[in-house]
N, C-alpha and C positions, 0 to 999 in steps of 0.2 A: 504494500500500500504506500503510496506517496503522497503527500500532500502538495495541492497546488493552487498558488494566489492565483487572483487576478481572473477569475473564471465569469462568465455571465452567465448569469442564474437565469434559466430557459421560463422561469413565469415570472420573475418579476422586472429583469435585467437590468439589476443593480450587479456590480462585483461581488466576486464570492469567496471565499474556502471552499475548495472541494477534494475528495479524496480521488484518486484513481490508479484503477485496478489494472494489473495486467495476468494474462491467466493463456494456458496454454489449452490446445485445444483437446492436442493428443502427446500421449508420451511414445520417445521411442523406446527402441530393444537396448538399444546402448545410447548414455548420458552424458556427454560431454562436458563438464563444468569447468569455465576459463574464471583464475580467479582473478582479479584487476588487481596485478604486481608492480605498474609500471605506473606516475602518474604523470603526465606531461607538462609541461608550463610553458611558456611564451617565451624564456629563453635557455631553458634547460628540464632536464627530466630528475627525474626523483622514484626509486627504487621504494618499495612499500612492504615494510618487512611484517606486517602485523599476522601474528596467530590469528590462525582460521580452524578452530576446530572440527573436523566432518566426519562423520561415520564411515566406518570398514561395512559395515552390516547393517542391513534393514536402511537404507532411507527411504523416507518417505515426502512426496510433495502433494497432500490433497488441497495444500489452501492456493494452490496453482493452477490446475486443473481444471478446468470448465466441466469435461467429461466424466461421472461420475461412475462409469467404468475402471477409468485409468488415477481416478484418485486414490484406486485399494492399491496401486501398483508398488512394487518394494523392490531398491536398486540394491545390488553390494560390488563395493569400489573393487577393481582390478590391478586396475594401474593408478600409477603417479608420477607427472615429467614435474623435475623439480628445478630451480632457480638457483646459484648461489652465483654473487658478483652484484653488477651497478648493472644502470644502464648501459653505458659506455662499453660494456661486456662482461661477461661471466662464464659460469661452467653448467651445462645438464647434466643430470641426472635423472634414475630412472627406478621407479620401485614397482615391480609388474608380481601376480601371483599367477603360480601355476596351477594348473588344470589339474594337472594330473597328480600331481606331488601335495597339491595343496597347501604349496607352502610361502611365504613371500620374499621377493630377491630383488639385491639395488646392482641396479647397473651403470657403471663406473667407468664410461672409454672401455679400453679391455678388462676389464674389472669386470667378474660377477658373483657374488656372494650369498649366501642364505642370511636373513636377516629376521626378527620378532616383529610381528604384524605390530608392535606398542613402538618400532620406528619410523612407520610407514607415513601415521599425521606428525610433520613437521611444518617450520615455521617458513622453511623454503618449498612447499608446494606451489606449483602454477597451475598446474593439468591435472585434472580430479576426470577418471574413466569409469562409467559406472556400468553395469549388465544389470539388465531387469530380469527377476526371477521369472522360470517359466510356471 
């Protein structure tokens, strides 16, 4: 929900507060979440290192969702492309879980290692990859 000045009030059109809504129609199979790391300014940029805490398990978006099908719908993260550096540049990094292994691993340039799913939410995540349960 955002709020926004400055709106004309459709019966009496005097200016207004109003809230507005934005809601998705349909969910997909896989969930993309970009989180805003970067913030720009008019003569330089600025790196956003704020904790974002998100679930490994179970998310859930009903207050998004128009379709009240796709409101019961439950993601669990897979991946994670992560951030560390400035603007100016940095390094990726990569925390994917496997399939088959079920187990989660960072990838490192030629680095790959097994790691504890309680590494996975950091404060350099960019890229949040979610799969919708079937």
């Amino acid at each position: 929900v955002e709020e926004v000045e400055g709106v004309n009030c459709s019966k009496c059109k005097a200016k207004r507060r109003k809230a507005k809504y934005t809601r998705v129609d349909r969910l997909p199979d896989v969930l993309i979440v970009t989180l805003n790391r970067f913030r720009m300014g008019y003569f330089h940029g600025q790196k956003v290192n704020n904790f974002v805490n998100f679930p490994i398990k179970a998310l859930r978006l009903p207050d998004v969702v128009a379709n009240k099908e796709d409101a019961k719908a439950v993601y669990d993260l897979f991946a994670v492309s992560n951030h560390v550096g400035g603007v100016g540049g940095g390094h990726y990094t990569a925390h994917a879980l496997s399939p088959i292994a079920d187990k989660w691993f960072l990838f490192d340039d030629a680095r790959v290692s097994q790691v504890a799913s309680s590494s996975v939410v950091t404060q350099k995540a960019y890229i949040l990859f979610y799969q919708r349960r079937k």
